[in-house]
N, C-alpha and C positions, 0 to 999 in steps of 0.2 A: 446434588446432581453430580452424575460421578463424568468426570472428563477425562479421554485420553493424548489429544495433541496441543488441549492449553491445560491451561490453569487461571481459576476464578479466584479471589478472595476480593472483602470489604476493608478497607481502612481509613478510617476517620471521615466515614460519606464519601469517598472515592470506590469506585470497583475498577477494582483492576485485574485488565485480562490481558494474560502472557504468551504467546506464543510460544509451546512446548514442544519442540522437534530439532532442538540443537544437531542432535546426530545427521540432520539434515540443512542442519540452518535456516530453521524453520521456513522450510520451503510451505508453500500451503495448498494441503491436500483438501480435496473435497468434504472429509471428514473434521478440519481444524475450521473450517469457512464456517458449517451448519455446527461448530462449537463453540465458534465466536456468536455467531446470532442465536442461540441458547444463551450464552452469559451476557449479550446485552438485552435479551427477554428479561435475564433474572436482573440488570441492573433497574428496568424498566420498570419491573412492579417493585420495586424496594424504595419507597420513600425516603430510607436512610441516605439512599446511593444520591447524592448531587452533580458528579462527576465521573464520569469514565477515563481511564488511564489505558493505555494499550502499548504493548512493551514485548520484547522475544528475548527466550532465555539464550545464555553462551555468547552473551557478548555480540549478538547480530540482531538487527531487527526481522528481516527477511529476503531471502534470496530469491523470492518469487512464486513462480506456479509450479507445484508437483508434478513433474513431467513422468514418472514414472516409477515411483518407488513401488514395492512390491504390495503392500498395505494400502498404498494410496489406491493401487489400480485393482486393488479386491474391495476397496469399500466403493470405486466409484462402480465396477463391473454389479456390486450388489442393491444397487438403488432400481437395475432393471430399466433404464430407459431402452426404447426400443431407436431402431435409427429410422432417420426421418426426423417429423416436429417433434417427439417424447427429445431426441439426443439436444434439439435447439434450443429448445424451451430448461433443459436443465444448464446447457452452458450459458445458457445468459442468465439463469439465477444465480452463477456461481460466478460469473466474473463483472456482471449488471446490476442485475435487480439486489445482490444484498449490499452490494456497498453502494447503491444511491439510498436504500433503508437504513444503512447504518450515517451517510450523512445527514440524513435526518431525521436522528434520534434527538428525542425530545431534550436530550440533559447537552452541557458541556464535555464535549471531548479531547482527548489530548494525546498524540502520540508521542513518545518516548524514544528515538532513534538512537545506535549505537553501531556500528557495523557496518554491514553490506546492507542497503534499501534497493531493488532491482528489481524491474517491472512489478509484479501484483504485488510487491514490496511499498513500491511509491503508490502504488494504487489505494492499499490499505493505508497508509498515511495520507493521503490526498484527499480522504472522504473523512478524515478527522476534524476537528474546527480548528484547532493549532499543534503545530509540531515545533520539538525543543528537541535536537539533538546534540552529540557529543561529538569534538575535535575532529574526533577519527571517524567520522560515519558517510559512507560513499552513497551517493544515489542516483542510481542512472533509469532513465525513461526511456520511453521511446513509441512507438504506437500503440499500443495498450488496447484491452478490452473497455475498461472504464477510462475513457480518452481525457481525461479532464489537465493534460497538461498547457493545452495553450490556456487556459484558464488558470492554473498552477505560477507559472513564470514568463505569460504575454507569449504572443504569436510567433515575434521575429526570434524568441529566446530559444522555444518550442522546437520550431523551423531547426534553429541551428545545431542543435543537439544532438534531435530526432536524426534528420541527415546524416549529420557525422557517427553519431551515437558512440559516448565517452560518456565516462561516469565528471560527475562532478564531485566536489569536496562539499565538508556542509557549510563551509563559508559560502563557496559560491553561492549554493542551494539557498541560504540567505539573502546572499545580495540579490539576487534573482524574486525572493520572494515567498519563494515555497517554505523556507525553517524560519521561526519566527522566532527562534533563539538558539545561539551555539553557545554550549559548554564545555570547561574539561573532563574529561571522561569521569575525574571522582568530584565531579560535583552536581551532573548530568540527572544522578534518579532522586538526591535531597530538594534541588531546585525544581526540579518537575513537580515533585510533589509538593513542596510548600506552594508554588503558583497552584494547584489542582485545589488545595486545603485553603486560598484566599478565597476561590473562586465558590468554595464548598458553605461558605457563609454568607455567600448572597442570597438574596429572595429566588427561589425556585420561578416564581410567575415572572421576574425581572428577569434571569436568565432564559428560559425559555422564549418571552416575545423580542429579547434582542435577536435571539436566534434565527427564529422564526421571519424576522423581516431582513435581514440577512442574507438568507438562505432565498428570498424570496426575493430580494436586488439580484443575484446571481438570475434567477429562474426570470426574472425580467427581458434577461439578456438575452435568454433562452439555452441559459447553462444545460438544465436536464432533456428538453429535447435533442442539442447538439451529442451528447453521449448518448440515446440512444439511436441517432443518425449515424455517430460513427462507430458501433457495435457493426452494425450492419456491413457498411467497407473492412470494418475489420474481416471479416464473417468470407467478406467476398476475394478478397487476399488470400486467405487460410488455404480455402479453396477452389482456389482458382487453378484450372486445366491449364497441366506445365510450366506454371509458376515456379521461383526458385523455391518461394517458400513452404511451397507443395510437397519436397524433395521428402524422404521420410528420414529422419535425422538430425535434420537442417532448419525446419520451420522457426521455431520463436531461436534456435540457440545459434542463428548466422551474424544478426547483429551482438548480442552478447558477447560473440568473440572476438567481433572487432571491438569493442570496448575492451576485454583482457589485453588484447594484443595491445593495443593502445597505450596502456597504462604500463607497456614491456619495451614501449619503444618500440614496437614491430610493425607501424604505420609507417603511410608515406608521410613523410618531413618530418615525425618525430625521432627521437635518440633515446636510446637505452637507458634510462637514468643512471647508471653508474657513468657510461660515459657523458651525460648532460653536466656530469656536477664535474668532470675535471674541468 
């Protein structure tokens, strides 16, 4: 199957799919979302496959949602939804319904962080079953389509973040709960994969029913109906009459700036980092 915004391959009962749009930082266009769920189809009927890997080229996991590259917005203007339910029903397949199907993909999965992870960035690593990333790998949330952060790193953690909205480091992201292992950046893709290649020698029916009941304490809790309760508030944000986030420019990229400025010193009560360090 020929792919243009990942890349598929098999290694040693691992598949591993890469997010391919450095030149964008693999931001994720409509066309990489229905490429990813193509290569976990094809990890899906491949017996060999025990593990999925999920990883972005150039050194960044992902910078988010395709806000409008010029490819993005001709493959999504050529799917034809009409506005109205056709336009509803397709944005919630692309930012809902495939990544609650990719967390509950029958095999082990594993994200691979490196980079910038920011919104559908976290979101694609948040419907994985475990994340390992490297030193340098920034991750900031925030209200999301796939809302699953107070479930990510607890309510009050969620709260505090969301609010401010700052990226965190992947130590934090750890301490917090969300990376279930930080590495140095050259030991990040060996370690990942020999954890994906232990995992690749267990019993398929052993991994799967741990999975499965797992997956199914979460939904006890009423993990999958609360995302897709707050789809809906998202929904009602977006477009909500004279809302800031309404503004056309401004929607999802108001708090992301305040996390850049942030990280510049350009908040109130923080400092510059060059002058923080004299």
């Amino acid at each position: 199957m020929a792919f243009h915004d990942i890349l598929y391959d098999v290694r040693d009962g691992i598949g591993v799919i890469t997010l391919n749009r450095p030149a964008y930082r693999n931001a994720q266009s409509y066309r990489m979302l229905d490429e990813i769920d193509q290569a976990f189809d094809l990890a899906r009927a491949d017996e060999a496959v025990r593990v999925v890997l999920v990883r972005g080229a150039g050194g960044v996991f992902s910078t988010g949602h395709d806000l409008g590259t010029p490819e993005g917005m001709e493959y999504r203007k050529a799917l034809g939804a009409k506005p109205g339910i056709q336009t509803y029903d397709q944005f919630k397949k692309y930012n809902l319904d495939l990544l609650i199907r990719w967390r509950n993909f029958p095999k082990p999965t594993v994200a691979m962080v490196e980079g910038y992870c920011i919104y559908a960035g976290w979101m694609l690593a948040a419907c994985m079953d475990v994340v390992f990333a490297s030193e340098d790998a920034e991750f900031l949330g925030g209200f999301v389509e796939y809302n699953s952060i107070p479930w990510d790193i607890g309510v009050r953690r969620a709260k505090e973040l969301c609010f401010e909205s700052r990226f965190i480091s992947a130590a934090e992201a750890a301490q917090y709960g969300f990376v279930n292992r930080v590495l140095p950046k050259a030991d990040l893709e060996r370690e990942t994969f020999a954890w994906a290649g232990r995992v690749a020698e267990n019993s398929p029916e052993a991994l799967r029913m741990a999975k499965i009941q797992m997956n199914k304490a979460q939904d006890a809790q009423g993990f999958t109906q609360a995302l897709e309760d707050s789809l809906g508030d998202y929904c009602a944000m977006m477009w909500m009459p004279g809302g800031e986030m309404r503004v056309e420019g401004v929607r999802r990229l108001l708090t992301v700036d305040l996390a850049v400025r942030g990280r510049k010193g350009e908040r109130f009560g923080l400092e510059a980092p060059a002058k923080a360090a004299e």
